[in-house]
C-alpha positions in Angstrom: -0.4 20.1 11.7 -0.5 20.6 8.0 2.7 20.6 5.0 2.2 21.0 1.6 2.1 17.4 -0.5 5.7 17.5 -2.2 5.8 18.3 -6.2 6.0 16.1 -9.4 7.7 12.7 -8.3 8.8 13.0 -5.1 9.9 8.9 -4.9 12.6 9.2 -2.1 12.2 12.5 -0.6 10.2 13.7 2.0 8.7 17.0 2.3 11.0 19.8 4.1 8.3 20.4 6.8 7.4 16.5 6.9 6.6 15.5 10.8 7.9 11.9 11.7 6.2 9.5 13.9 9.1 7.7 16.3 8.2 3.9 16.0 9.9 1.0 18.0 10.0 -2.7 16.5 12.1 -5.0 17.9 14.6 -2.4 20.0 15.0 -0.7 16.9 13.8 2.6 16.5 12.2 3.6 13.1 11.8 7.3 12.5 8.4 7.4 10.2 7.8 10.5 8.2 4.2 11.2 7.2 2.1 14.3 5.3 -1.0 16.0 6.3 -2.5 18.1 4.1 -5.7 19.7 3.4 -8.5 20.7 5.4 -12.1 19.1 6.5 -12.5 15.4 7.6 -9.2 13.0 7.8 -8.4 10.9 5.4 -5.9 8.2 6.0 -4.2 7.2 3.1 -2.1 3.8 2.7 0.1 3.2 0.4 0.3 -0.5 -1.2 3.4 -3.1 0.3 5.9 -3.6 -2.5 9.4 -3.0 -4.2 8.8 0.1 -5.2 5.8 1.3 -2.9 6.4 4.9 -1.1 3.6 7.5 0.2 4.6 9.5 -3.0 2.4 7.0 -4.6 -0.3 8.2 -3.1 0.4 11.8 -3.3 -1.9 12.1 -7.0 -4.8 10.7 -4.8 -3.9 13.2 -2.1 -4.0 16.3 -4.3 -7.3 15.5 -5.6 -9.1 15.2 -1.8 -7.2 17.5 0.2 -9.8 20.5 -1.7 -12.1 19.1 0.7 -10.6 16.3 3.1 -7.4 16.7 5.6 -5.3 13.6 4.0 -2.4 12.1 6.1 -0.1 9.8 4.0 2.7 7.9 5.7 5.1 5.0 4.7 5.6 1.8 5.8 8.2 0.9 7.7 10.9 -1.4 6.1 9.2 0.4 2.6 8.6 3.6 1.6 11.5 6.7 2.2 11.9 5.6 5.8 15.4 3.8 7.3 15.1 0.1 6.9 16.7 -2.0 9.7 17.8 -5.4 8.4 14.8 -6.9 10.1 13.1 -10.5 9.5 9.8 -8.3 9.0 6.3 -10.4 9.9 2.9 -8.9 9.9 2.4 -8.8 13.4 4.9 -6.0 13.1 2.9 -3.9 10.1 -0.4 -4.6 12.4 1.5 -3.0 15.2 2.4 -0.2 13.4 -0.9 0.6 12.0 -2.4 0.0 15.1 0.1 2.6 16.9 -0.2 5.6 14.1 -3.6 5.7 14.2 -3.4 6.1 18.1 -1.0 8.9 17.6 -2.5 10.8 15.3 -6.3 10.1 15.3 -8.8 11.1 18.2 -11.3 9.1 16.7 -12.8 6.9 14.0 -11.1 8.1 10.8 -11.9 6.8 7.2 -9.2 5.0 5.2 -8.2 4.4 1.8 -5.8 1.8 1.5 -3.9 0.2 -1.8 -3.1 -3.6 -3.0 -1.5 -5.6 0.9 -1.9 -2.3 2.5 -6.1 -3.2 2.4 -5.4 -7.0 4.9 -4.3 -5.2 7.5 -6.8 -2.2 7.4 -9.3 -5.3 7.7 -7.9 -7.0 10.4 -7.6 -3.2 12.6 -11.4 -3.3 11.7 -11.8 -6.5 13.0 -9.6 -6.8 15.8 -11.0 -3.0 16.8 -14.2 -1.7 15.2 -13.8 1.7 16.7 -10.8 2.3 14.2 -12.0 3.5 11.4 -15.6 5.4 10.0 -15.6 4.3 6.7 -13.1 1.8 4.3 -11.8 2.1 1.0 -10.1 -0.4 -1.0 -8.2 0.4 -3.9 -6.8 -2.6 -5.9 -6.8 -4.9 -3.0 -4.4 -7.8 -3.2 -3.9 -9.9 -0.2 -0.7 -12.6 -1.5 2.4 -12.1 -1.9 3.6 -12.0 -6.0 5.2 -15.3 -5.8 1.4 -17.4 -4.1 -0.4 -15.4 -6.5 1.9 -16.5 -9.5 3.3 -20.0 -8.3 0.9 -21.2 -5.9 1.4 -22.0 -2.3 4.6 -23.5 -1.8 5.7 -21.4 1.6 8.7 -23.3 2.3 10.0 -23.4 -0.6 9.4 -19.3 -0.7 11.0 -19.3 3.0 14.1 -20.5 1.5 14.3 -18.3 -1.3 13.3 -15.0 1.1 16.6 -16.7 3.1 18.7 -16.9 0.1 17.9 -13.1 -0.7 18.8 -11.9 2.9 22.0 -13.2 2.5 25.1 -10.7 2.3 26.5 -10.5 -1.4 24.8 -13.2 -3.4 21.5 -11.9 -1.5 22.2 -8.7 -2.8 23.0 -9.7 -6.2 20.3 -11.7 -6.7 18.0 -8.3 -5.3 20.1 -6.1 -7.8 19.4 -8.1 -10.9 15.2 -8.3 -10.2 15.7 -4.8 -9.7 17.1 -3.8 -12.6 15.5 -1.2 -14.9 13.8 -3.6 -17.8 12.5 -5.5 -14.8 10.3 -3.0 -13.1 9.6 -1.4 -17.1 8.0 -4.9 -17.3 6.5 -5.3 -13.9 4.8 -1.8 -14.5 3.5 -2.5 -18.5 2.3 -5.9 -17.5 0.8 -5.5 -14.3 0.9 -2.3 -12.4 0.0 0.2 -14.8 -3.3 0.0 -17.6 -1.3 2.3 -20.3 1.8 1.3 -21.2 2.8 4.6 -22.7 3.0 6.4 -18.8 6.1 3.9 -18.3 8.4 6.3 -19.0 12.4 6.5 -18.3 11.9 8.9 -15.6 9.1 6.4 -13.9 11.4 4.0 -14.0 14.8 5.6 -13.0 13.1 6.9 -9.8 10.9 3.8 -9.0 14.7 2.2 -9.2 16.0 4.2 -6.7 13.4 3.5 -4.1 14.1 0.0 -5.0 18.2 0.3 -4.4 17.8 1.8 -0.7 20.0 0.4 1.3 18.3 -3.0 3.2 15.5 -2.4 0.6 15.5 -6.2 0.0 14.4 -7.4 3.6 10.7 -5.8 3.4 10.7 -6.5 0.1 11.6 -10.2 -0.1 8.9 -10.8 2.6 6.1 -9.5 0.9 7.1 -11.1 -2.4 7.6 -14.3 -1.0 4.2 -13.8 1.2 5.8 -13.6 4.1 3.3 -10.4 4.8 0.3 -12.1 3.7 -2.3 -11.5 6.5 -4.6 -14.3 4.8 -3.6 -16.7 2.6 -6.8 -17.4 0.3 -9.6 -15.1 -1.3 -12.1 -16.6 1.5 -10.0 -15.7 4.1 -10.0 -12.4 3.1 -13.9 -12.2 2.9 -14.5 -13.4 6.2 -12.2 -10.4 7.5 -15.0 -8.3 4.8 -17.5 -10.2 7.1 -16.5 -8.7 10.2 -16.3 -5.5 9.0 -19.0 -2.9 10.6 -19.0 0.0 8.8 -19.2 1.2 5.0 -16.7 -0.1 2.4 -16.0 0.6 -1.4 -14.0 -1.5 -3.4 -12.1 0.2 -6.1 -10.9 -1.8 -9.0 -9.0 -1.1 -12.1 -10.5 -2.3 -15.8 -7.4 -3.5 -16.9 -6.7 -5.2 -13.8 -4.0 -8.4 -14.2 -6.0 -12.1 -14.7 -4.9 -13.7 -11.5 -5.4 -10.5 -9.6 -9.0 -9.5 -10.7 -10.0 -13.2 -10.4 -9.6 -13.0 -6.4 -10.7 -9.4 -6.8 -14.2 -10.1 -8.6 -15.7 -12.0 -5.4 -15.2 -9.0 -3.0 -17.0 -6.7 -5.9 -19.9 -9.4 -6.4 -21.0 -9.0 -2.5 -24.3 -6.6 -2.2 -22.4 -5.3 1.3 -19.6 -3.8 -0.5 -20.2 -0.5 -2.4 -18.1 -1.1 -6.4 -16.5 1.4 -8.9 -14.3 0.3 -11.4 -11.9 2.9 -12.6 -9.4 3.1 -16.2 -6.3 1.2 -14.8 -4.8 -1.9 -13.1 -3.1 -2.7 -10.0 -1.9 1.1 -9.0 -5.2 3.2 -10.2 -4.6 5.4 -7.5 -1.6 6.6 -9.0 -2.3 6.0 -12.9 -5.5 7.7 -12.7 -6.2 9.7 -9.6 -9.2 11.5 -10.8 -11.9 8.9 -11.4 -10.8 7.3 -7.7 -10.7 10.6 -6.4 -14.1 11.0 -7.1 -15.2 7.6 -6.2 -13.7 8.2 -3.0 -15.3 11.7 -2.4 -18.5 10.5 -3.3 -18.2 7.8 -0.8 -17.1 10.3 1.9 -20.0 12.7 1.2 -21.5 11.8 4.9 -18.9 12.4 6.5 -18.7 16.5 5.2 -22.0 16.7 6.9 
């Protein structure tokens, strides 16, 4: 099945043509919508856990490899341009879901390219079952929550504040003003994005609006809080490298954040893991598909043969 990859900032809409995976967490069903396009080997491409995360933002990477790859993109549920049940949302329910698409769709071992919290739970598939995927890349990989990485590890106090924002009315205030435009403008000069001047308006208006979906706050105050955190330290997240049995690049902006590249730099040290730094910070992917475009092609060269 194949659908062209929508046009020029496609945040909250999903292609005409866009098949849907039907998903159940819960009792609640979850209709999933997901884009293949492109021919050759798959690529699955995941896009990273976060406020304003959708598939679109993986849709530059997309354009690049489908010449030569068959790329499938798809949103997470609770995230993304999917419905979002008001849901107390816990990684054993994003590990399901992974889990479950890649039965659907895949026949096989498939390679992966995954973004920031997306990359924990493509680990933990790999380690939980090896025959999952052929080969693993890594783009910005982040594996806390904003809040652990910023505040340190104070999870009940974060418990009570995730509480606080799933609240009716003052849970949805307090969501609408760390929402608000110069918010995310700051969030994406400071931290996402490398060059400031690619923040524009536009950026902003539409990363807004997948931010103001309706129960947008309960995914979201999960993984900021760290509620989603597969691990909760950078050694934790290298013994899941550990168990991992088949190739892996780790892609890593220049310009990425302190705090961030700090956790970052021990994954890119290990012999085991093959490294390419590319122009950018926490959302290279996106800011500058071309050099990770080729990183990745280069790294799924055996797999054209």
């Amino acid at each position: 099945m194949h659908n062209e990859i929508p046009g020029t900032n496609p945040q909250t809409r999903d292609a005409p043509t866009a098949p849907t995976f039907a998903w159940q967490v819960r009792g609640r069903a979850i209709s999933v919508a997901y884009d293949v396009a492109g021919d050759g080997p798959p690529v699955l491409l995941l896009p990273a856990m976060s406020t304003v995360s959708t598939r679109a933002e993986m849709y530059p990477l997309a354009r690049q490899l489908q010449r030569r790859f068959r790329t499938v993109t798809v949103d997470w549920p609770g995230f993304g341009a999917v419905s979002r049940p008001r849901l107390r949302w816990r990684p054993e329910f994003y590990a399901a879901f992974l889990r479950d698409f890649c039965e659907h769709l895949f026949d096989g071992p498939v390679a992966v390219a995954a973004a920031g919290h997306s990359c924990a739970y493509v680990l933990q598939l790999a380690r939980d079952r090896p025959a999952t995927w052929s080969r693993i890349i890594l783009i910005a990989p982040t594996w806390l929550g904003p809040l652990p990485v910023v505040m340190g590890d104070y999870r009940r106090a974060y418990s009570l504040l995730r509480r606080l924002v799933e609240l009716p009315l003052l849970g949805e205030a307090i969501y609408r003003l760390n929402t608000a435009s110069p918010v995310l403008a700051r969030m994406y000069r400071e931290y996402v994005y490398g060059n400031p001047d690619l923040v524009t308006e536009q950026l902003i208006a539409e990363k807004g609006r997948v931010a103001r979906q309706r129960n947008a706050r309960f995914a979201t105050a999960a993984f900021v809080t760290g509620a989603l955190d597969v691990v909760r330290s950078g050694a934790e997240f290298l013994q899941l490298v550990d168990q991992v049995l088949v190739p892996l690049l780790a892609v890593c902006g220049t310009q990425t954040p302190g705090r961030s590249w700090k956790e970052m730099s021990a994954l890119c040290q290990r012999s085991d893991v093959t490294v390419c730094r590319v122009p950018g910070a926490l959302a290279p992917h996106e800011e500058n598909p071309a050099p990770v475009s080729r990183a990745v092609t280069d790294f799924l060269l055996p797999c054209l043969k």
